[in-house]
N, C-alpha and C positions, 0 to 999 in steps of 0.2 A: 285683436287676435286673442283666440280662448289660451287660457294657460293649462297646460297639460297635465293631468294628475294619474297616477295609477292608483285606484280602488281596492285597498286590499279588506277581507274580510274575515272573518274567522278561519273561513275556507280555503282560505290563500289568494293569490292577485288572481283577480277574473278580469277584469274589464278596464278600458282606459276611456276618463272621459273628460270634458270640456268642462272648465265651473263656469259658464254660461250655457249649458246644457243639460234637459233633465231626461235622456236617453244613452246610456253608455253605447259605447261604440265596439265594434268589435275590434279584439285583440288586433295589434297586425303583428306581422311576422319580422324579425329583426333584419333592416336594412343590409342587399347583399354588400359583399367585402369592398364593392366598389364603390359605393354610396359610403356619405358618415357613417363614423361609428358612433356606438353611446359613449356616454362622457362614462367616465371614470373615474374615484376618486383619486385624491393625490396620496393619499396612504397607501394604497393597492399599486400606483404609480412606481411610490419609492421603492414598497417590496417587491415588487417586478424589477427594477432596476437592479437594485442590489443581489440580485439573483441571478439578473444577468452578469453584471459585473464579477461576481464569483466561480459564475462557470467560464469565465474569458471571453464572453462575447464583447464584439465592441457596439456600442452604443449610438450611431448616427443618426443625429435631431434632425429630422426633416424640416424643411421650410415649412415655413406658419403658415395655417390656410389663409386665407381674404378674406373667404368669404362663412359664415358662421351659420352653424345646425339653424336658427332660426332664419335666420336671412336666405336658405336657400330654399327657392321657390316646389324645385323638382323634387324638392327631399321629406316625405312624409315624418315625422317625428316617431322617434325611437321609444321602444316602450323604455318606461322610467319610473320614477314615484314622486310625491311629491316630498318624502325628503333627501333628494338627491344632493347630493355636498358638492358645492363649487366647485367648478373647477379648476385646478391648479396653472396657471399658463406656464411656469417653468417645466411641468411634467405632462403635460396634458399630450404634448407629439411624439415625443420623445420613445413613449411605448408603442405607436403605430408601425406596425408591419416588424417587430422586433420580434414577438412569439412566434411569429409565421416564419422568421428567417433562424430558426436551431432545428436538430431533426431528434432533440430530445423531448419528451413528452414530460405535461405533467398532473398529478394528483393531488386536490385540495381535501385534506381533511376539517370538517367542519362538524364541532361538538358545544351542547349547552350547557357539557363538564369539562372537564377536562382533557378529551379528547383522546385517553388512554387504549379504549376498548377500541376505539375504530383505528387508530395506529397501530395497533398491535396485530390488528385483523388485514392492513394492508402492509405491513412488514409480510407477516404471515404469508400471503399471496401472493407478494414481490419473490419471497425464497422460494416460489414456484418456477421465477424466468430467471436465476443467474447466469444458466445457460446464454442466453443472449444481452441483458443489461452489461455486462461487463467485457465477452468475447466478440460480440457482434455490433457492438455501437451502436446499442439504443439504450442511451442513459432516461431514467425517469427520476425528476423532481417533485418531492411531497412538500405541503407547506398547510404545516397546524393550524387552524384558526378555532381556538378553544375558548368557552365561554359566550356564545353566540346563541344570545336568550333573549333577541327582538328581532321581527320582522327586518328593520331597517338595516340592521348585519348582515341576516342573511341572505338580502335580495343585491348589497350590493357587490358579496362575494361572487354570487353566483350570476353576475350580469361580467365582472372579470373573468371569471369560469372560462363564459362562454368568448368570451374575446381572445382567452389564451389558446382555446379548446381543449379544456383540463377536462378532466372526468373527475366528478364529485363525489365524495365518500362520506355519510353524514350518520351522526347517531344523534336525533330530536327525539326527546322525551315526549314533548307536548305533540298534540296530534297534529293543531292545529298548526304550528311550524312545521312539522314534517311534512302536512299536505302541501304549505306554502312552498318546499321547496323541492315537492314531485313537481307541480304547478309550473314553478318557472324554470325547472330544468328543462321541461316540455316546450316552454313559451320560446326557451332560448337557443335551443337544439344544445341543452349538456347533457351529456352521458352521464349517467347518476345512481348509486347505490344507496339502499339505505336498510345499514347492518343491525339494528335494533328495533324495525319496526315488525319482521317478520316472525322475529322469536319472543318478541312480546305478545304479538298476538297471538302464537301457540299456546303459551302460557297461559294468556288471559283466557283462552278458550278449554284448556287442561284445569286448573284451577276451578271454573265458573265465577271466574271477579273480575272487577274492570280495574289497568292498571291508571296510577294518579295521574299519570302524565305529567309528573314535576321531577326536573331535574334534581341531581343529586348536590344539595349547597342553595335549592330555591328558598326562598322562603314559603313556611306552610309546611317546610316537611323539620322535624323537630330530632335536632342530633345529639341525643346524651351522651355521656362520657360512659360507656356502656364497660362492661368489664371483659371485653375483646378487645377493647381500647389499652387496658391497662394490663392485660397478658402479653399485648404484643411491645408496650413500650419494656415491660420486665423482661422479655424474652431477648428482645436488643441488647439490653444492659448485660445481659448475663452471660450473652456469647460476646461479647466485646473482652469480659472479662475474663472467658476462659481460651480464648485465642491461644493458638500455636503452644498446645501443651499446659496453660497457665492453671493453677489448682488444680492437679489431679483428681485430690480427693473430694472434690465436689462435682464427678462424673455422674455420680448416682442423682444427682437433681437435675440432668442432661434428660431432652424427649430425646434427642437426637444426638449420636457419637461418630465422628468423620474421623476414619485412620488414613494413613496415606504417605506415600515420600513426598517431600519437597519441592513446589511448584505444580500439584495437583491440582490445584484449585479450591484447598481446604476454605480458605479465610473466606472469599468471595461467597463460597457457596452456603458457609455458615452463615454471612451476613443475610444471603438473599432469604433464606429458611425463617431465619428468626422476624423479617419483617412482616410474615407469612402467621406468626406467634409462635414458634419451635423454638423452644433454650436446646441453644446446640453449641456441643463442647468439638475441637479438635483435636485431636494426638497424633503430632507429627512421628514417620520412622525413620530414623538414622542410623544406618550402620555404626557398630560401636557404643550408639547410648542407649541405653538399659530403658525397654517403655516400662511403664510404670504400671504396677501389678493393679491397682484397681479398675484400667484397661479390661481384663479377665474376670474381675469380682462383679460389672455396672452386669443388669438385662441384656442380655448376648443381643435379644430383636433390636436392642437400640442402636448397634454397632456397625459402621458401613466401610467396607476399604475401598480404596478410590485406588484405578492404577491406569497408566496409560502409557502409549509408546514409546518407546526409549528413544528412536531420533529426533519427534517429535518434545519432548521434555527434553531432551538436548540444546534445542531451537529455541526452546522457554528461556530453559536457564542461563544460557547464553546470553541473552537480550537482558536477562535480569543483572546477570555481575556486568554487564556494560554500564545499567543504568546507577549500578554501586560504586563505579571508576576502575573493575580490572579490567586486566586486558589479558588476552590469549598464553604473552611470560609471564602473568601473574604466578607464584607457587599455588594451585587449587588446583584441587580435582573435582570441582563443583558442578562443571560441565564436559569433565573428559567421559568418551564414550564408555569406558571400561567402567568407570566408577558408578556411571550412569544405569548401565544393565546390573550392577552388583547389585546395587540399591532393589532395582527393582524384583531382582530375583530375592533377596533377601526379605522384602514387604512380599513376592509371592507365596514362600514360605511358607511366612505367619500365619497368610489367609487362608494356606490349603489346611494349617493347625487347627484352625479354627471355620466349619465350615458354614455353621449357623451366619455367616456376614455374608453378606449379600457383596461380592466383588465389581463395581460400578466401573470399567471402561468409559472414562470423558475423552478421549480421543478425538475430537474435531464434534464437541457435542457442547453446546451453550450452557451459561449455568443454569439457565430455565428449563432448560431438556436434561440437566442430573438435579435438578430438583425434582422436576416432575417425577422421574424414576424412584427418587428418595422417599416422596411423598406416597406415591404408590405402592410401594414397596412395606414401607412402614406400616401404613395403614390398613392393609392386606394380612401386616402381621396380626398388628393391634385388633383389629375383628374377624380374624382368622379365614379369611377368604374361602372360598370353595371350589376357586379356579385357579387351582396350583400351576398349571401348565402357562395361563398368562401372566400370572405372576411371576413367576421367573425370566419371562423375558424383557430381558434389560441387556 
């Protein structure tokens, strides 16, 4: 009996053939749900188990077949490759008829970096159904598979794919992996996106250059310590150091000045900025302490005051002297409502003082969405924009 090989080529998997055969065969179509399944690794096995077991599904190991994919006569062979990884016998049933029994769907992400751009793109689009993910009980599970820089990964991801009935979400640098896994999402009936191939090609077409096709960390593409590198580590360091008020007088070597009461979200947002390469200072406001006059002496464009709802920041600070150990008779006004609208009226004040600051509302808005505003906003100053009207909205 021929021992079964899947043919893959530069092109991706075409063909399956016999190695006592010198004509491939044509593809066949993956055995229905009633027939065998393909094997599957025991790695993909585990992470499917353990995913199950985390969302509370119970796990019941079906009785062990008798009779084996090769041994049965009526069962044509499933496509496969020939490096297919054993199968495991403690997980090998265990995941039958398991993804078919939740009524949660889910999405594999699969990247030959790190996987960033295409989770961020299906966050991105997920914040389009919270409407239903959470109200109407259709939970959806994502699961990273980052660094998948050979054929043999990604064919046996997406042979699980299709067993889970996941929709696949993939950003391939190389051409020829990304055709391999149009190819088998086709082969396999998965649902498949593929978020980097279509704005490369704009590009490569806008441009008139062909891109490398090598992932980022491949070898062949050459990474110097470039000096973006070394702005962004100094940019770290230097809002680390000027946290929550720290050195005033070294505001003026600030790109970026965060004002704000208490639980705005200064710290955080300074951190996200400077990873970005912004030395960004904060200067918290207190009723009662005196801010610090070189506040009013730094480039007024670099100044931004953050404010946001008072029951809302109620809800923050709350949660925060919990996590310090007071409690409700603690002596503090740290979170009484009164003291809470004072503060805020008193930071509105300042701002209507001073109107060149740009007044940023985070009210149920991510620190990527007051970055983004920050960054815009800045940079609009800094080359002086010509679309005033979109510039101010924030």
């Amino acid at each position: 009996m021929s021992v079964w090989q899947l043919c893959p080529n530069i092109h991706g998997v075409t063909a399956i053939r016999g190695c006592n055969q010198t004509e491939p065969k044509a593809v066949s179509e993956p055995p229905p749900a009633s027939r065998s399944r393909p094997r599957v690794s025991p790695q993909l096995n585990r992470w499917s188990r353990a995913r199950s077991i985390r969302s509370g599904r119970k796990l019941d190991r079906p009785v062990p077949r008798t009779q084996t994919l090769e041994s049965s006569p009526a069962t044509p062979p499933p496509p496969s490759h020939a490096f297919s990884p054993p199968l495991d016998p403690d997980y090998a049933d265990a995941i039958d008829g398991d993804a078919e029994s939740t009524a949660s769907k889910t999405i594999y992400i699969v990247s030959d970096g790190t996987g960033w751009t295409a989770e961020h793109c299906v966050n991105a689009a997920l914040g389009q159904f919270d409407y239903c993910l959470v109200d109407h009980g259709c939970p959806v599970n994502t699961h990273l598979f980052s660094g998948i820089d050979d054929a043999e990964k990604l064919l046996e991801i997406i042979r699980q794919a299709a067993k889970e009935g996941a929709l696949l979400v993939y950003t391939l640098a190389d051409p020829s992996m990304a055709s391999s896994a149009n190819q088998a999402c086709k082969l396999w009936g998965v649902p498949s996106t593929d978020v980097l191939g279509p704005i490369t090609d704009a590009i490569a077409s806008h441009l008139g250059v062909s891109p490398s096709g090598l992932p980022r960390g491949a070898l062949g593409r050459s990474f110097r310590l470039s000096d973006d590198y070394f702005r962004r580590i100094e940019a770290v360091e230097f809002t680390i150091k000027q946290d929550d008020g720290a050195s005033p007088g070294n505001l003026d070597k600030a790109d970026i000045v965060l004002t704000g009461v208490s639980r705005t979200g200064k710290t955080p947002l300074s951190i996200y900025l400077a990873q970005k390469g912004y030395k960004v200072a904060n200067v918290p406001l207190v009723m009662g302490v005196q801010i610090p006059s070189t506040l009013f002496q730094v480039d007024q464009k670099k100044v931004f005051g953050l404010t946001i709802n008072p029951v809302v920041l109620q809800s923050i600070r709350r949660a925060r002297a919990k996590t310090m150990g007071l409690t409700p008779e603690s002596r503090t006004n740290y979170f009484d409502m009164d003291y809470v609208r004072g503060e805020l009226e008193f930071a509105g004040r300042l701002f209507a003082q001073n109107p060149s600051w740009p007044v940023i509302d985070v009210t149920e808005k991510a620190i990527e969405e007051t970055a983004a505003v920050v960054l815009r906003l800045y940079h609009d100053k800094k080359h002086k924009c010509t679309m005033p009207r979109i510039s101010k909205r924030y």
